[in-house]
KOLTI-886378 format. One record per atom (N, C-alpha, C): residue in three letters; y, x, z. Coordinates in steps of 0.02 Angstrom, whole numbers, plus 32768, in hexadecimal, padded with zeros to 4 digits. Layout:
ALAYXZ...
***
This chain:
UNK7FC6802B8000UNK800080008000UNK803E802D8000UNK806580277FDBUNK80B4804C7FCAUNK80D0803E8006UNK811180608011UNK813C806D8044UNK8170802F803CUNK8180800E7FFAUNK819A7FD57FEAUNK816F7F988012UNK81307F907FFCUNK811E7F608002UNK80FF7F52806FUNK81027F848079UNK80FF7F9680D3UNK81487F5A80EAUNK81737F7980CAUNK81BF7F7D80E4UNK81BA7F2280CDUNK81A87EFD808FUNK81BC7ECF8074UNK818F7EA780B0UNK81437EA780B0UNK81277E8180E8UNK81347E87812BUNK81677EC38134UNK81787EC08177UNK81B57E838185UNK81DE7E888163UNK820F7E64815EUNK81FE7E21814BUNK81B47E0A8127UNK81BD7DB98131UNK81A07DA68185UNK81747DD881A3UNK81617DCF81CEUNK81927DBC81FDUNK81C57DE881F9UNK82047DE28235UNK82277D9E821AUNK823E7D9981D6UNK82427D4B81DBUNK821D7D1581EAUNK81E17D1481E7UNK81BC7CE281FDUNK81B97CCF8256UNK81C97D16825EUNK81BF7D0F82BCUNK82127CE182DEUNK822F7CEA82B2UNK82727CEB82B2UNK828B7CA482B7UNK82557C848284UNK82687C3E8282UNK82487C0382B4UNK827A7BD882CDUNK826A7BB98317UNK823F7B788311UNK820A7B82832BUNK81DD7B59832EUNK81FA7B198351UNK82097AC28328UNK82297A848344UNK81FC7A6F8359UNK81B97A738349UNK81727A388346UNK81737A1D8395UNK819B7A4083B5UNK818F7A238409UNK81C27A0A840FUNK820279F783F8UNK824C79DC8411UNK82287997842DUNK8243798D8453UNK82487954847EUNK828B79148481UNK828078DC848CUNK82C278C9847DUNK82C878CA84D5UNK831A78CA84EAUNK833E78DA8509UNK836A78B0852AUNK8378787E850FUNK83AD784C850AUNK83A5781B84D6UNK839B77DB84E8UNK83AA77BC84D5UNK83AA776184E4UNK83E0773584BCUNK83ED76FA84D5UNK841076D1849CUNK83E5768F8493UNK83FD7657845CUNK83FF761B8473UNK84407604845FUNK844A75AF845AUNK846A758E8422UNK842E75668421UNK8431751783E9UNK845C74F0840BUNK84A174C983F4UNK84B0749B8400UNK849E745283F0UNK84B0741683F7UNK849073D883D5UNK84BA73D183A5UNK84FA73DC839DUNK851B73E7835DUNK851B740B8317UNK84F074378325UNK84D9746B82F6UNK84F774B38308UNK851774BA832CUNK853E74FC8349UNK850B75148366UNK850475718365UNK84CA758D8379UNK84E575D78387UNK84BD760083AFUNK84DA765983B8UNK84A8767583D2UNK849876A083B9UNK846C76DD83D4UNK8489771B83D5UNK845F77508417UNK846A77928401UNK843077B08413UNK842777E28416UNK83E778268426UNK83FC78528422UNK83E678828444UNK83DD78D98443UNK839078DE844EUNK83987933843FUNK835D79568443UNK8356798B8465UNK831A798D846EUNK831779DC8485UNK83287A1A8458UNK83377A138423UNK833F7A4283F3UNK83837A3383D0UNK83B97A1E840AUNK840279FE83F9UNK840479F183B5UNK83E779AF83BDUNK83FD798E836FUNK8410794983ADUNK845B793283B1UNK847478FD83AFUNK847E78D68374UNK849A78938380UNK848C785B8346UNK84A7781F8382UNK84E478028353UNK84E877C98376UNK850277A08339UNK8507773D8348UNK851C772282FDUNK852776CC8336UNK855F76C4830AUNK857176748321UNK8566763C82E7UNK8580760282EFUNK858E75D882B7UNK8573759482CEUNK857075788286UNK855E7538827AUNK8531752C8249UNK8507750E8268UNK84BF751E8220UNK84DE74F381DAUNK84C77527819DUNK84D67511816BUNK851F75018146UNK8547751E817BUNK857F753D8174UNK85AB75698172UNK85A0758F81A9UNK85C875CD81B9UNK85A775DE81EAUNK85BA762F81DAUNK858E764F8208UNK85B8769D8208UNK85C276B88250UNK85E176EA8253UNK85C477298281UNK85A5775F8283UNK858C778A82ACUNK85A277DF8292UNK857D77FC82BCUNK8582784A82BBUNK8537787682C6UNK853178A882A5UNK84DC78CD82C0UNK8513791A82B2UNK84F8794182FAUNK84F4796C8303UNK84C4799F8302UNK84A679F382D7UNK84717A1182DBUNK84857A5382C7UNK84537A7782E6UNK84687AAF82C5UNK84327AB98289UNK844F7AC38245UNK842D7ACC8219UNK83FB7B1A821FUNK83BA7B2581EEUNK839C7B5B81E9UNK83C17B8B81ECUNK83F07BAA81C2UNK84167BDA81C7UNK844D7BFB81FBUNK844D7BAF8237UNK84707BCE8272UNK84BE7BB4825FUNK84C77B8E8220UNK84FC7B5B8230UNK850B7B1F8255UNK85357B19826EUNK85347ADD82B0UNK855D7A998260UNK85417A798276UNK85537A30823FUNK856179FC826CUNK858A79DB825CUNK85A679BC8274UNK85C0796F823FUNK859E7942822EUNK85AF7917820BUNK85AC78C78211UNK85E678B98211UNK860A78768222UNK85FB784981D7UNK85F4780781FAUNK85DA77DB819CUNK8607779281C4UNK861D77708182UNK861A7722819AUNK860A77058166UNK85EA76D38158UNK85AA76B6811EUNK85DC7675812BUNK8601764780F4UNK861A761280E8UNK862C75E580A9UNK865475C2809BUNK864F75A38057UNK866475E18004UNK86857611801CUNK868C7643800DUNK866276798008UNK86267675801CUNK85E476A58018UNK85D776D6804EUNK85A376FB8052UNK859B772D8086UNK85E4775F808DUNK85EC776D80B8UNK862777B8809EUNK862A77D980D9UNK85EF781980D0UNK85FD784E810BUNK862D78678105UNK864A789B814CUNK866E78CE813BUNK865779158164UNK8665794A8151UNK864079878177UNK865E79C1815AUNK866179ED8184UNK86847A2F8166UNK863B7A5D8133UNK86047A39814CUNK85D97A63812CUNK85CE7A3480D4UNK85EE7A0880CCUNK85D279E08082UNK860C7A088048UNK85E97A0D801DUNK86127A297FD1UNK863B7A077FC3UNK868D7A177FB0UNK86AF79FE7F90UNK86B379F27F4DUNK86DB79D57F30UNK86D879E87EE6UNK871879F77EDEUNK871C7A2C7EAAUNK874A7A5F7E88UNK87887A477E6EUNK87C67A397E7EUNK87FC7A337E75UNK88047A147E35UNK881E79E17E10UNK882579C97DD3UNK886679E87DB1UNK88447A187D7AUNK886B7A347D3CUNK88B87A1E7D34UNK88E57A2A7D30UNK891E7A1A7D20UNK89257A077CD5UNK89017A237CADUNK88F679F27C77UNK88EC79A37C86UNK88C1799B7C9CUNK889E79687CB1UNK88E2792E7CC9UNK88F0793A7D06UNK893979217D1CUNK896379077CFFUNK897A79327CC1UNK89A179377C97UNK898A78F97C66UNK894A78FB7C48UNK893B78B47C1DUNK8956788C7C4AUNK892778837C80UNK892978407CACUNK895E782B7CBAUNK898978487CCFUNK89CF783F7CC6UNK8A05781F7C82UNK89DF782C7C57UNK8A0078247C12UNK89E377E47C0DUNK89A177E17C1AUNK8963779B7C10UNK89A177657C37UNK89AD77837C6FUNK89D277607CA1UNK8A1477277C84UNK8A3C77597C71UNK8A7977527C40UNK8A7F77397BF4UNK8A41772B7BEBUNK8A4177127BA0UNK89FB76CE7B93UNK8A15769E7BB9UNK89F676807BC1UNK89CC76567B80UNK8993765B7B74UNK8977764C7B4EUNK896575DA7B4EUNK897F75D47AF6UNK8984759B7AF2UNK894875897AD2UNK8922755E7AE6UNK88CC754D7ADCUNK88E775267A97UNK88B175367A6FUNK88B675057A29UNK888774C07A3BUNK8889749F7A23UNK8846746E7A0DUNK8821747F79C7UNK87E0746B79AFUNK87D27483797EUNK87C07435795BUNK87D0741B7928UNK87BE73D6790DUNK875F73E27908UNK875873A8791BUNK870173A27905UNK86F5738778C4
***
């Protein structure tokens, strides 16, 4: 066996030891109430700090937070409220999207200002 390949299995070894066994988390906390109105709330923790809590009204709205630390040792932190308007988390850890072109602007703007007059077409 090469001096590469020593060094390469050493190093998955140390990652593998590295990574934290959850299979035992325990929950920690937790407490839910159904109202007769449809209003409802839960939360939990774990033994392996993953919090999670969420309110609402069934089939309407619904607003919570889950806290964890991701694999890589980032702490996440993400807030959602689910309503007639759709899911919409927010979190410092979710991708943005990339600033819209000033080209772009610039049509829309023009689109804006030049308002387009619909034809009819005879049948």
């Amino acid at each position: 066996m090469s001096r590469t390949s020593i060094i390469l299995v050493a190093l998955c070894l140390v990652a593998s030891c590295s990574a934290v066994d959850e299979s035992d988390a325990v929950i920690t906390k937790y407490g839910s109430q159904i109202n007769l109105d449809g209003s409802y709330s839960y939360e939990y923790g774990t033994s392996n700090n993953i919090q999670a809590q969420e309110a609402g009204v069934g089939g309407s709205y619904a607003a919570g937070s889950v806290q964890y630390t991701a694999p890589d040792g980032q702490p996440i932190q993400l807030q959602y409220t689910a309503d007639e308007n759709g899911y919409q988390p927010r979190g410092d850890h979710l991708p943005t999207p990339p600033p819209i072109p000033v080209y772009i602007l610039r049509a829309l703007e023009y689109i804006e200002s030049h308002p387009f007059t619909r034809v009819q077409l005879k049948k």
